[in-house]
VEXNU-273389 format. One record per residue (C-alpha): residue in three letters; x, y, z. Coordinates in steps of 0.05 Angstrom, whole numbers, plus 5000, padded with zeros to 4 digits. Example, Ala and Ser with C-alpha at 12.3 -4.5 7.8 and 13.67 -1.06 7.14 Angstrom:
REM VEXNU-273389
Ala524649105156Ser527349795143
***
This chain:
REM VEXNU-273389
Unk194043969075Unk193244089146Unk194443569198Unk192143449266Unk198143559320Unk198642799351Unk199043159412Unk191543429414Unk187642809436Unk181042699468Unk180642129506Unk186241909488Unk184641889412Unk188342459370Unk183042939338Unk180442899267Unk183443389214Unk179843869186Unk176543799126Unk178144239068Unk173644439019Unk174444208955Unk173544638900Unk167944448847Unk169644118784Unk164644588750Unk166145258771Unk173745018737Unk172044828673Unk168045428669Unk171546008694Unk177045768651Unk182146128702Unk189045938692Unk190245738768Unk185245218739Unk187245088673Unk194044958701Unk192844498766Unk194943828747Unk189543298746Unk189142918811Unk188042108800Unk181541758826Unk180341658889Unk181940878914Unk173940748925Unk173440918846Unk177040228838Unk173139908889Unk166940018864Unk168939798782Unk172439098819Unk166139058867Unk162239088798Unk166438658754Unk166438108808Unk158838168812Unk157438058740Unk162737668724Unk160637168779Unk152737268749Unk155837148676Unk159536388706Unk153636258745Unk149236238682Unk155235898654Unk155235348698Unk147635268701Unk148035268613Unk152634748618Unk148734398675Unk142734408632Unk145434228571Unk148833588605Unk142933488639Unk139533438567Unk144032958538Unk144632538607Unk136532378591Unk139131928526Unk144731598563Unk144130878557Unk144330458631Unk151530598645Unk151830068702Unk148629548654Unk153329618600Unk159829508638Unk157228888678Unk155028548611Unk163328278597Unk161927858532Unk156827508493Unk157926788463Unk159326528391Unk157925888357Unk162325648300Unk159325058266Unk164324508237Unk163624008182Unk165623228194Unk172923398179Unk173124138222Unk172324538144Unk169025178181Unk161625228159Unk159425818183Unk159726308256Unk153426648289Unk154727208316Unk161627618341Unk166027328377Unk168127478444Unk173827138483Unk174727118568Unk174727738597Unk183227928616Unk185828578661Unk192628858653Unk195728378695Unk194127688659Unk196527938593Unk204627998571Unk206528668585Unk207728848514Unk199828868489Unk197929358537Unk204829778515Unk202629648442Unk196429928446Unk198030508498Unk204530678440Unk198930648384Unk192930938412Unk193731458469Unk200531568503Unk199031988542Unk193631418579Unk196531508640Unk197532278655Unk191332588628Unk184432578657Unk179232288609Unk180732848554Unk187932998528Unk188633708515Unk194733638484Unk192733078442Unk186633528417Unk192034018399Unk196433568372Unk191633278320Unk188233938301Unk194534198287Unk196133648240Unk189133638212Unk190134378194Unk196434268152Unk194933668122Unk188533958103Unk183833478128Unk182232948181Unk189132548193Unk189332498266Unk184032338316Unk183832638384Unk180432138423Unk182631798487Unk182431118501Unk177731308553Unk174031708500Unk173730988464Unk171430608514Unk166231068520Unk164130988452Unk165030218445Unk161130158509Unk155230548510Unk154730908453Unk152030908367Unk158131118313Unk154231618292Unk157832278280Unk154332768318Unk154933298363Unk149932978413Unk154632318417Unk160432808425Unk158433088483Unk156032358517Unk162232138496Unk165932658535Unk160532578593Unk161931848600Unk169831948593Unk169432378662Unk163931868691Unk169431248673Unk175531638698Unk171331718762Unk168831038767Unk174830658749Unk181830678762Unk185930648701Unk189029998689Unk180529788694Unk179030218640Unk184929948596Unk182229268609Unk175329518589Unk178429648519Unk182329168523Unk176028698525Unk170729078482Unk175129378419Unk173829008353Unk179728728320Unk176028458258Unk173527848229Unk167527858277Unk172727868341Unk171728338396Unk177028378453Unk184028148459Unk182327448476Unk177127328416Unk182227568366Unk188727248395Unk184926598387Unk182326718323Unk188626948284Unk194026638321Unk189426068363Unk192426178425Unk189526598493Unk190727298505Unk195227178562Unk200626658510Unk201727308468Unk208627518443Unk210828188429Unk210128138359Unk203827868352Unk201128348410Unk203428988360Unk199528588312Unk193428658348Unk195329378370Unk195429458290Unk188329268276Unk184929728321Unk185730388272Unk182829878204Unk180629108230Unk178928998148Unk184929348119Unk189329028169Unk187328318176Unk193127888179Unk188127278152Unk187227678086Unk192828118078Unk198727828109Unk203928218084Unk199328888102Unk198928658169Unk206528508172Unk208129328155Unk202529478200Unk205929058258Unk212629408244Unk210230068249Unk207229908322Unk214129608337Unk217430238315Unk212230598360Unk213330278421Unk220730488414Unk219431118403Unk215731198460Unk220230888505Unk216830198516Unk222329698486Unk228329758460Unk231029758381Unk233829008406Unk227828778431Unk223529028368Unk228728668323Unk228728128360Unk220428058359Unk221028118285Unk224427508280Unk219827158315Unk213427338294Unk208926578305Unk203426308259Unk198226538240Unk191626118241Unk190326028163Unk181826118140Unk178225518135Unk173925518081Unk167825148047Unk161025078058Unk157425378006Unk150125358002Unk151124868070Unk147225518101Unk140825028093Unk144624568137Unk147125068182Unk140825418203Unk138524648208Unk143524528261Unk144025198301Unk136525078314Unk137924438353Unk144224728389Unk139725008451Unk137124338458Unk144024018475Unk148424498514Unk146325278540Unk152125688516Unk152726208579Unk157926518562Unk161626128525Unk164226118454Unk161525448426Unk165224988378Unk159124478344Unk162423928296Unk158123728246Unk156423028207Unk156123408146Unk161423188100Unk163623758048Unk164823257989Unk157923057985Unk155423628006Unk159224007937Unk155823457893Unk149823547928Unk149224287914Unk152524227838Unk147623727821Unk140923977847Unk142524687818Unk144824297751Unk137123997753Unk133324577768Unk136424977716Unk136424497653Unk131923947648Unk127424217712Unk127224877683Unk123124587616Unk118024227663Unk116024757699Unk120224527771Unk122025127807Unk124924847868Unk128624137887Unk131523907966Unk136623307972Unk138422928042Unk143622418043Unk146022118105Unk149121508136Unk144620818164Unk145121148237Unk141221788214Unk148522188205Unk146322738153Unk152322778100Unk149423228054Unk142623768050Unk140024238004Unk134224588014Unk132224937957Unk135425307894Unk139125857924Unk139225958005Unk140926757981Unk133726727947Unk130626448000Unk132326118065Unk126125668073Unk129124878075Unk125324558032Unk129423888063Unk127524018140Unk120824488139Unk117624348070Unk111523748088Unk108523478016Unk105022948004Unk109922417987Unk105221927946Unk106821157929Unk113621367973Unk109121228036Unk107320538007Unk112520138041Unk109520298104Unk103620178087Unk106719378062Unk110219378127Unk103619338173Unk101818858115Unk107518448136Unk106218528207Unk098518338194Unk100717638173Unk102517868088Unk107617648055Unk111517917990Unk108717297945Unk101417397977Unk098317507922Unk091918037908Unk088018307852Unk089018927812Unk081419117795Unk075219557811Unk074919717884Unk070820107927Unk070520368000Unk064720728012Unk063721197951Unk071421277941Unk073720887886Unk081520837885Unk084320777806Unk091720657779Unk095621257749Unk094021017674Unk086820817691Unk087619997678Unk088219397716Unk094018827716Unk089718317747Unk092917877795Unk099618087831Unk104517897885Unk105418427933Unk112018577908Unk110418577831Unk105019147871Unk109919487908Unk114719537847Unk109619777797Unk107020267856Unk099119987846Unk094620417883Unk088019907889Unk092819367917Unk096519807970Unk088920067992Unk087619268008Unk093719158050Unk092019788094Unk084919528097Unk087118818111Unk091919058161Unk088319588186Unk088520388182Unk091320518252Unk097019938245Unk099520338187Unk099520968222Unk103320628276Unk108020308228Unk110320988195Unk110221288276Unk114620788294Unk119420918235Unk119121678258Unk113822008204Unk110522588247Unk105722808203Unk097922908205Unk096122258192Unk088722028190Unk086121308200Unk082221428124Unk081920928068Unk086021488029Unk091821488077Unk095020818042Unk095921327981Unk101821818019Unk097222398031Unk099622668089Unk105623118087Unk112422958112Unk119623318097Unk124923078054Unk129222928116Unk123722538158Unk121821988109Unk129321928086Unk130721698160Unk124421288161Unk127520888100Unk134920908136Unk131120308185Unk129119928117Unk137119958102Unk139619718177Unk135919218190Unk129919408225Unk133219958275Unk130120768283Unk133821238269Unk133421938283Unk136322438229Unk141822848258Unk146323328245Unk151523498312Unk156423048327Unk159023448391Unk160324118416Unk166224288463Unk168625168474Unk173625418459Unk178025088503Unk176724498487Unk172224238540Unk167223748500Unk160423938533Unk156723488485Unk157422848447Unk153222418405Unk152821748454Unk149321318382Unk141821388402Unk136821248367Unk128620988369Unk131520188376Unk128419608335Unk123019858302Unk121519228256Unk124618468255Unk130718338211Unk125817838171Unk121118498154Unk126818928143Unk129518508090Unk122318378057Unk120719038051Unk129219258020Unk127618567970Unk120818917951Unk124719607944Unk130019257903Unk125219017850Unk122419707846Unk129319957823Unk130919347783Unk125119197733Unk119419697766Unk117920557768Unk124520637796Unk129320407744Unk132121097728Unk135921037797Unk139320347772Unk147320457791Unk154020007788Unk151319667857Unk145519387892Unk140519937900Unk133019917935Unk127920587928Unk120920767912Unk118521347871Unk112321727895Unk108622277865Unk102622647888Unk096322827849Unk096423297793Unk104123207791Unk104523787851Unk111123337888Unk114722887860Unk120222457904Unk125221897902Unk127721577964Unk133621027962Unk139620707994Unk145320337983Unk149319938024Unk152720668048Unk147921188045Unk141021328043Unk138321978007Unk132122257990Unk129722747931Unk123823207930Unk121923597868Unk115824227866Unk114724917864Unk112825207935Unk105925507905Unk104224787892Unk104124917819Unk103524337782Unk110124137748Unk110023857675Unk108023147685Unk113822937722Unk113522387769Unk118022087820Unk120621597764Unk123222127726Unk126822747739Unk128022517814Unk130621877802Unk134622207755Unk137522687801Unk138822117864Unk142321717811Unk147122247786Unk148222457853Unk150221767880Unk154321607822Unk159122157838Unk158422017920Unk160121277907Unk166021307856Unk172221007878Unk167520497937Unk167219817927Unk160919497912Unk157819187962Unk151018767975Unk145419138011Unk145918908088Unk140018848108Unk138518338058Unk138117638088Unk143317128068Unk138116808025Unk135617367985Unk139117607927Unk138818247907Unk136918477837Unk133517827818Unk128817737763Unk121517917772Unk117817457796Unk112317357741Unk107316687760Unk108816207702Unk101316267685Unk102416977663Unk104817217592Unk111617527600Unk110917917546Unk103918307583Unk108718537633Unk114918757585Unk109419217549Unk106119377621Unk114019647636Unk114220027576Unk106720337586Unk108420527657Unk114420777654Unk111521467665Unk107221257719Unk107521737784Unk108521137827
***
């Protein structure tokens, strides 16, 4: 090749070369010389490569850009569904409320539970190394997505030949628990993996541990650390000890499988494998795993019972708002309910319903007892709370028929009436109602409490007409009776509805002595730890009637038990109650009390179907006796307190001398059918 001599310059700048002419590819390859044949190839020229890089580059930066703007639209299309990010992390916990009985037998919870919200530093060391050891070691190193963990557990997948490992993060999980469905698809996947990189942004991580930390579920309703520390071992999050914290650390993977409630020995192999964990990722020592072993703590044992006390339950949760506002805080409500009566209560209801009430057509039956104050001991609401969860005891308003009438002899009393005032049984008529007697005769003349005891309808009519309409609606106000009542002759009769649990009450200030009561079913509520937020302070409407009228009315109620409609109730001790049934045999009640409870009976079919001619004297009274029998056995038998000194209960009845005992022994017999 020639070359310029770097002595020949211009200017000072040496001259160019020469060019040479190179030969033509073409006239080679087909003159086939041998000179060409035989020079060796040359290699490309350097601008060859330039111009392949120059166009790799270019296309390989169009192929990334389209890349990148695929993967920016295809996050961009699952971002749309993303639930409110900011929203779900400020929202920490929700509250509980775990209902009691009387003696703290656990009733029922609504909703999960959710203890205080912790961080990494108000918890032992050893449940944030439990979980780190069980769920992602690698917490700390990665960002958001563990490659090597994806690896990992696809590798094992593969030879195990199917799914044995998971490869999500615990900021993968937080993702999930937070915002996000368990559905298995690949639209969660890739939100999942969004909101990993948006939390590993957001927060640092010892906040996103205490996120999980605080929103995993651990079982048995529980979510977060706190929640289930209290619930299986009943202390905080931050009293945890090692062993207990792998326990927790255990449950995440299977909260059922695992629950050291209902499989203790489970949860025990469970616990030791988390132990064994922790060593072998470098977290404690052999010694210190052995030595949490040996000390593993109690756990909180299940409380029980309850039964069909869901009627009872929903009762009481519906008047919690009313008392405290729950924030939030888990609540704690103990109950009046006592879980011995409330067993018998249950037993003997569904006993009824399906024998005896089952041949007369009774579909459905609700019991109240409860205590002189208004403390509800025992409620059923209907056959099966499963089948339906309408209570019959607290939302059901029938007619309760003759059960109204002592309410009705009350205003009597107040309008200047005594129990010996005497009326007569016969034809009466007020307007162009005529008012008649359940087997269509007439007893003549009567005391008010021979009336009261045989439940005669023309006789109660007189008293509310003597007294007045509107003081017998104001008597059976007073006593708490809320229902429609209208100032018509008919109203002496019980035709306006009340519940099961209303006009048991109203009867509890016949048993006292005169004072309101108001039916109840909290005794207190206090959280979790242990602050009481609400207690019962006693009450109640105050004196509704005089002592003198209280025991009047219990003497006329005694009578009705002793010789009148009532005597299917008669126990081993002093006992006061009146039947009622309305017309066409559609209800059919018994309300009565002894000197320590007062309970109430109801029996119907909610279509208003009429039962099988039973009446309040019958399968009721049946019912409130066999009940009491079994609440009372092993009390001793006492007189009925709000009985004056001088009035004894269980007398004879008090027939005029005038009068053939013998009419009324075959009047007994005649009526003892009668719906009362």
């Amino acid at each position: 090749m020639l070359k310029a001599d770097p002595k020949d310059r211009i200017g000072g700048r040496a001259a160019k070369p020469a060019k040479v002419p190179r030969p033509s590819r073409r006239s080679d390859r087909t003159r086939g010389s041998r000179s060409g044949r035989d020079r060796p190839s040359r290699r490309p020229p350097l601008r060859w490569f330039g111009r392949t890089a120059r166009w790799t580059a270019k296309w390989a930066a169009v192929l990334l850009i389209w890349v990148a703007v695929g993967l920016g639209l295809v996050v961009a299309w699952f971002a749309t569904d993303l639930p409110d990010i900011e929203a779900a992390v400020a929202a920490t916990r929700r509250p509980s409320i775990t209902v009691l009985a009387a003696d703290g037998t656990e009733l029922a919870t609504a909703g999960d539970l959710y203890g205080y919200a912790v961080t990494v530093d108000t918890v032992p060391p050893a449940l944030p190394l439990a979980m780190l050891a069980t769920e992602d070691r690698r917490f700390y190193r990665h960002f958001g997505i563990d490659v090597f963990g994806l690896v990992r557990a696809a590798h094992a997948n593969i030879r195990a030949g199917g799914i044995v490992q998971g490869g999500s993060t615990i900021t993968q999980q937080v993702a999930k628990n937070l915002f996000l469905t368990p559905a298995r698809t690949w639209e969660r996947k890739v939100q999942e993996l969004i909101l990993a990189f948006w939390l590993e942004r957001r927060f640092t991580k010892d906040e996103i541990l205490a996120l999980y930390m605080n929103r995993a579920y651990f079982g048995a309703g529980a979510y977060g650390v706190d929640a289930a520390a209290r619930k299986f071992f009943g202390v905080s999050a931050s009293r945890l000890s090692t062993y207990q914290s792998a326990m927790l650390a255990g449950l995440l993977r299977a909260p059922s499988r695992y629950n050291p409630q209902a499989s203790p020995e489970r949860a025990a192999g469970r616990t030791r494998q988390v132990l064994a964990g922790m060593v072998d990722a470098g977290f404690i020592s052999e010694a210190e795993a052995s030595a949490a072993e040996r000390r593993p703590g109690a756990i909180v044992a299940v409380r029980g019972g309850g039964g069909s006390s869901r009627y009872f339950v929903d009762w009481v949760m519906d008047q919690v708002p009313d008392f405290v506002s729950a924030d939030d805080r888990d609540l704690i409500v103990v109950t009046t309910l006592d879980p011995r009566l409330q067993g018998l209560a249950e037993s003997r209801v569904a006993t009824m319903l399906a024998g005896e009430g089952a041949g007369k057509r009774v579909s459905q039956g609700a019991l109240v007892a409860m205590t002189y104050d208004g403390a509800v001991r025992a409620m059923v609401g209907g056959r099966s709370y499963a089948g339906s969860q309408f209570n019959r005891a607290a939302q059901a308003r029938r007619q309760p028929g003759s059960a109204f009438k002592p309410f009705v002899y009350l205003a009597g009393l107040e309008a200047g009436l005594t129990p010996g005032t005497r009326m007569v049984d016969g034809p009466i008529a007020i307007g162009t109602w005529r008012p008649t007697n359940f087997q269509g005769g007439f007893l003549g003349e009567v005391s008010l409490e021979e009336a009261l005891a045989y439940s005669v309808n023309t006789v109660a009519v007189q008293v509310s007409e003597h007294a007045g309409r509107n003081r017998v609606i104001r008597a059976a106000r007073r006593l708490g009776l809320t229902g429609d009542l209208q100032a018509t002759p008919s109203v002496a009769l019980g035709v306006s509805g009340t519940s099961p649990v209303e006009i048991t009450a109203a009867y509890a200030a016949f048993a006292n002595g005169g004072i309101g009561v108001f039916a109840f079913g909290i005794d207190s509520i206090h959280d979790r730890d242990g602050k009481v937020l609400y207690q019962r302070g006693g009450t109640g409407a105050g004196r509704v009637m005089s002592p003198t009228e209280a025991s009047h009315i219990t003497r006329m109620l005694v009578s009705a038990v002793d010789w009148g409609t009532a005597r299917a109730a008669k126990l081993d001790r002093p006992v006061a109650g009146k039947t009622g049934t309305s017309q066409s045999f559609r209800d059919a009640w018994f309300i009565g009390f002894t000197a320590d409870l007062v309970s109430g009976v109801w029996m119907g079919n909610d279509d208003d179907r009429p039962m099988d001619r039973v009446t309040g004297g019958t399968l009721p009274a049946t019912l409130w006796r066999q009940f009491m029998a079994e609440a009372h056995a092993g009390t001793p038998v006492r007189p009925l307190p709000s009985l004056l000194p001088d009035r004894t209960p269980g007398r004879a009845p008090p027939i005029d001398e005038r009068q053939d005992r013998d009419f009324f022994e075959r009047l007994i017999d005649a009526i003892a059918g009668q719906p009362g």
